[in-house]
C-alpha positions as CSV (number, residue, x, y, z in Angstrom):
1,X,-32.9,-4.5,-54.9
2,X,-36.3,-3.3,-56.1
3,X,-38.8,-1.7,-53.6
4,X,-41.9,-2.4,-56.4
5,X,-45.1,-4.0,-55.1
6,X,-45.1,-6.7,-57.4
7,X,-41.4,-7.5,-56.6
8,X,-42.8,-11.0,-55.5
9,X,-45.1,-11.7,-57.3
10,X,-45.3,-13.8,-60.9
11,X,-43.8,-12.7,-64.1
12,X,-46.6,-12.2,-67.2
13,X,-45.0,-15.1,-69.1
14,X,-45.8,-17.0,-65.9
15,X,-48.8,-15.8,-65.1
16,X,-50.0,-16.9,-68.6
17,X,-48.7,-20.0,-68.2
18,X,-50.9,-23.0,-67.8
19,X,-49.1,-24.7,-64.8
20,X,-49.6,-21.0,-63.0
21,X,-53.5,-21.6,-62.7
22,X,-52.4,-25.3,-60.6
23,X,-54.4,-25.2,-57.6
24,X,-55.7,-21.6,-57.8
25,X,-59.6,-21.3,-57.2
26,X,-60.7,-19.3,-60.4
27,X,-64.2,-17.7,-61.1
28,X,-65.1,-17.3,-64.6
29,X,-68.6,-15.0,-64.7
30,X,-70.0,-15.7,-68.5
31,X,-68.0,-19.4,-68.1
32,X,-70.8,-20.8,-70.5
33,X,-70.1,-18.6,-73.4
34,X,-67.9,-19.0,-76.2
35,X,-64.9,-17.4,-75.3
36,X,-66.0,-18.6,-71.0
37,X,-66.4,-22.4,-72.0
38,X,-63.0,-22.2,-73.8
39,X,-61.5,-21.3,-70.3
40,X,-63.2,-23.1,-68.2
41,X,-61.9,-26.2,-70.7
42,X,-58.4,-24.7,-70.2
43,X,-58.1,-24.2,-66.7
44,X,-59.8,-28.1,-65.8
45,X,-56.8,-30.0,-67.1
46,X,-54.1,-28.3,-65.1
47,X,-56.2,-29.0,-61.9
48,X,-57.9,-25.7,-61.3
49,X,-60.9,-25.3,-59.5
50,X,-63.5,-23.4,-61.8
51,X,-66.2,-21.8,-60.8
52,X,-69.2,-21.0,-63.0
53,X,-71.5,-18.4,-62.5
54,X,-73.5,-17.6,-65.7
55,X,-77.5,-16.7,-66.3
56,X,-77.4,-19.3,-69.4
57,X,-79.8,-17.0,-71.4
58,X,-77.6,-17.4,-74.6
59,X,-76.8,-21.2,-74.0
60,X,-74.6,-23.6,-72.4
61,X,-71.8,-24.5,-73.6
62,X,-69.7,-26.1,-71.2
63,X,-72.7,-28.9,-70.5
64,X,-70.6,-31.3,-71.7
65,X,-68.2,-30.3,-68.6
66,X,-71.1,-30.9,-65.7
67,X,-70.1,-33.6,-63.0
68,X,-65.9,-33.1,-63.6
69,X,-63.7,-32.9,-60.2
70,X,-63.3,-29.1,-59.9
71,X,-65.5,-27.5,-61.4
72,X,-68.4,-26.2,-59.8
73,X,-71.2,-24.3,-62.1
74,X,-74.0,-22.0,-60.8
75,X,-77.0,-20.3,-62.2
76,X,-77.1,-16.6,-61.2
77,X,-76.9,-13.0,-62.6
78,X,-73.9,-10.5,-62.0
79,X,-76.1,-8.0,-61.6
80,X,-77.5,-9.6,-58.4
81,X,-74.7,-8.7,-56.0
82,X,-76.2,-10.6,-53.1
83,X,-76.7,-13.7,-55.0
84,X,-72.9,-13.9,-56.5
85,X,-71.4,-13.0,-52.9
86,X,-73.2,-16.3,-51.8
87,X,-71.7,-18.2,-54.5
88,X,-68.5,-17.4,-54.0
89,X,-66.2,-18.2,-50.5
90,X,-62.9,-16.9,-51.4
91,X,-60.8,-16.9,-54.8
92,X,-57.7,-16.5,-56.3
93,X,-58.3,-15.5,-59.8
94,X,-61.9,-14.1,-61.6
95,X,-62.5,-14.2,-65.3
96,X,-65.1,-11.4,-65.7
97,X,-66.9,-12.2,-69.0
98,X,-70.9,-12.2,-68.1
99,X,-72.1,-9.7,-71.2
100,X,-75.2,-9.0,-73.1
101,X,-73.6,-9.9,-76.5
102,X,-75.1,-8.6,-80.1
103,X,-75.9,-5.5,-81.7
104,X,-79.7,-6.5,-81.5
105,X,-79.8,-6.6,-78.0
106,X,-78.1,-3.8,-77.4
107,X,-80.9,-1.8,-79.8
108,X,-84.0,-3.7,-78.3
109,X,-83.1,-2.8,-74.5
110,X,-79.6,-0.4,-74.4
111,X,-80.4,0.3,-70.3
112,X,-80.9,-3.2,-69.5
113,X,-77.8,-4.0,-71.6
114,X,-75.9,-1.5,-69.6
115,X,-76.9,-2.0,-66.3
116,X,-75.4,-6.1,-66.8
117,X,-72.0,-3.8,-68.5
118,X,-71.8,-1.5,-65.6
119,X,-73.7,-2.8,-62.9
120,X,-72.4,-6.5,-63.2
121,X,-68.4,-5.3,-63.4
122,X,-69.0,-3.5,-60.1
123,X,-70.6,-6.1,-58.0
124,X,-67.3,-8.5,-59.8
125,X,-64.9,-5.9,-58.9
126,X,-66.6,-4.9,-55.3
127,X,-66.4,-8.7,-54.5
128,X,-63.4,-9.6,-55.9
129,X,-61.6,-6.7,-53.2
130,X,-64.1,-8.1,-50.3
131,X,-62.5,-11.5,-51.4
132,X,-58.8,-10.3,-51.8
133,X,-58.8,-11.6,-55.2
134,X,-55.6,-11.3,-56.8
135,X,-56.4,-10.0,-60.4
136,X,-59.5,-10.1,-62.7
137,X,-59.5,-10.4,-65.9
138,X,-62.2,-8.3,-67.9
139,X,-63.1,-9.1,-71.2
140,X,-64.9,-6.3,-73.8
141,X,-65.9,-5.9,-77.3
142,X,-62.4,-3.3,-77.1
143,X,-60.4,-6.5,-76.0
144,X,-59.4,-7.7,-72.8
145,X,-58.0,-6.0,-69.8
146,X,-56.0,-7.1,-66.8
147,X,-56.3,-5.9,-63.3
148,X,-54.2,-6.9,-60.4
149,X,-55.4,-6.3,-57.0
150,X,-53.8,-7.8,-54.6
């Protein structure tokens, strides 16, 4: 008998499986990027319901996606706490992957570039425990990272 607090919960092979994200309601923040698009076109097929929220300053790819059953896109920052708390009602899963992206930017404007780094994980991670979010997923340039809460 084991007294661990994820005694119930999903192995990793099954939480990595396709069929696991069935009916969850995921967020993916960044979902029109390269590596958020590529998600958001996973998680559609195996009847997730995907939620959007990006600031499409680098593109869109995932336009090709508008109008499909389950998926629900919206235009907002992650830096803007009160704005992404409106968007989202409750969740089972977040895919945290809203970024300033390239060296350039980085030089031209380091604190702006920050504060979407710093500022935008907190507001994911402060909402995603208001929510009782199960895990997030956060993606950086040292790879990705995996946090259950719940």
């Amino acid at each position: 008998m084991s007294d661990s607090k994820y005694e119930n919960k999903p192995g990793i092979d099954e939480r990595i499986s396709r069929a696991y994200y069935k009916g969850q309601k995921i967020v993916v923040t960044g979902g029109a990027g390269f590596i958020g698009s590529h998600i958001v076109e996973t998680l559609l097929p195996v009847g997730a319901e995907v939620t959007v929220i990006d600031n499409f300053l680098r593109g869109n790819k995932i336009e090709h996606l508008r109008g499909r059953q389950n998926l629900s896109v919206y235009e907002a920052d992650v830096t803007d706490a009160e704005a992404i708390n409106k968007l989202i009602n409750d969740c089972d899963i977040m895919f945290h992957l809203a970024a300033v992206v390239g060296v350039e930017e980085t030089q031209i404007a380091p604190v702006e570039v920050l504060n979407v780094e710093v500022q935008g994980t907190i507001n994911i991670f402060n909402l995603a425990v208001e929510k009782n979010t199960n895990a997030v997923a956060v993606s950086e340039f040292q790879g990705t990272q995996l946090v259950f809460i719940g």
